[in-house]
C-alpha positions, 0 to 999 in steps of 0.5 A, a space after each residue: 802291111 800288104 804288098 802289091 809290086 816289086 822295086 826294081 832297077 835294070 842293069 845299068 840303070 841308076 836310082 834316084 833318091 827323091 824325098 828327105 832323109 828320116 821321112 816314112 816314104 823314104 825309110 820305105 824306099 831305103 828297105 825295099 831297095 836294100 831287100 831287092 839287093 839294089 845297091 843304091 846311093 841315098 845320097 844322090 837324087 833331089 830332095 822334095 818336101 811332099 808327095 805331090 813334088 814327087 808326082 810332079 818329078 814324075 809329071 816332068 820327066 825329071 824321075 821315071 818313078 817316085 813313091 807317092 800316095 795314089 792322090 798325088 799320082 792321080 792329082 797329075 794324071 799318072 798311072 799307080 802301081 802299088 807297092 804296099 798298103 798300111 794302116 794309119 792310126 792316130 796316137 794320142 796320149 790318154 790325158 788327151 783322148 777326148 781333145 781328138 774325139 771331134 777328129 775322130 767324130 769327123 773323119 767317120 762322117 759320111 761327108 768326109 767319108 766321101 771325099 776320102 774315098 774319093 782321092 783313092 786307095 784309102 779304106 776307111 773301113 775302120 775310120 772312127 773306131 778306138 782302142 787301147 794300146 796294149 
């Protein structure tokens, strides 16, 4: 995990919690405000159902800021500021590797490659490649 900006709220400002409860992006939230020592409540804020309604908080004016994948910030015309970048890896129970290989076949395809790369901040540097959980 790679870090690129801070969280941070100014005196006197509150944080919004956007996102439901238990989700990866909002688990993410939780612990970048708890490492910034921000003293927030995860029970206030709306709950949305996917990054785009984030962007779209943002678009509106409802929120000043809301984590989201670069896609949905750039679906909406927003400016992105980075916060982290992760790798993703699809799990697969070994009984069931070669149910996912047309997956995995299609996701290291130039054509989808492309469009991939063409929503921003993926690196699909290593899309296709396998290995074995130790």
């Amino acid at each position: 995990m790679r870090r690129h900006a801070n969280i941070s709220c100014y005196p006197g400002e509150t944080c919004t919690f956007i996102g439901k409860p238990g989700t990866a992006t909002r688990l993410l939230l939780e612990r970048l405000l708890r490492e910034a020592e921000i003293d927030a409540d995860p029970a206030s804020g709306s709950v949305v159902d996917s990054h785009r309604a984030v962007a779209a908080a943002v678009a509106a004016g409802a929120v000043d800021a809301g984590l989201a994948v670069r896609a949905a910030a750039v679906a909406l015309d927003l400016e992105f500021l980075p916060v982290l970048s992760e790798p993703f890896e699809l799990a697969v129970a070994e009984r069931d590797v070669d149910l996912a290989t047309p997956l995995v076949d299609a996701l290291a395809r130039a054509p989808v490659a492309r469009r991939i790369a063409a929503l921003g901040g993926y690196d699909l540097s290593e899309t296709g490649s396998t290995r074995r959980a130790a």
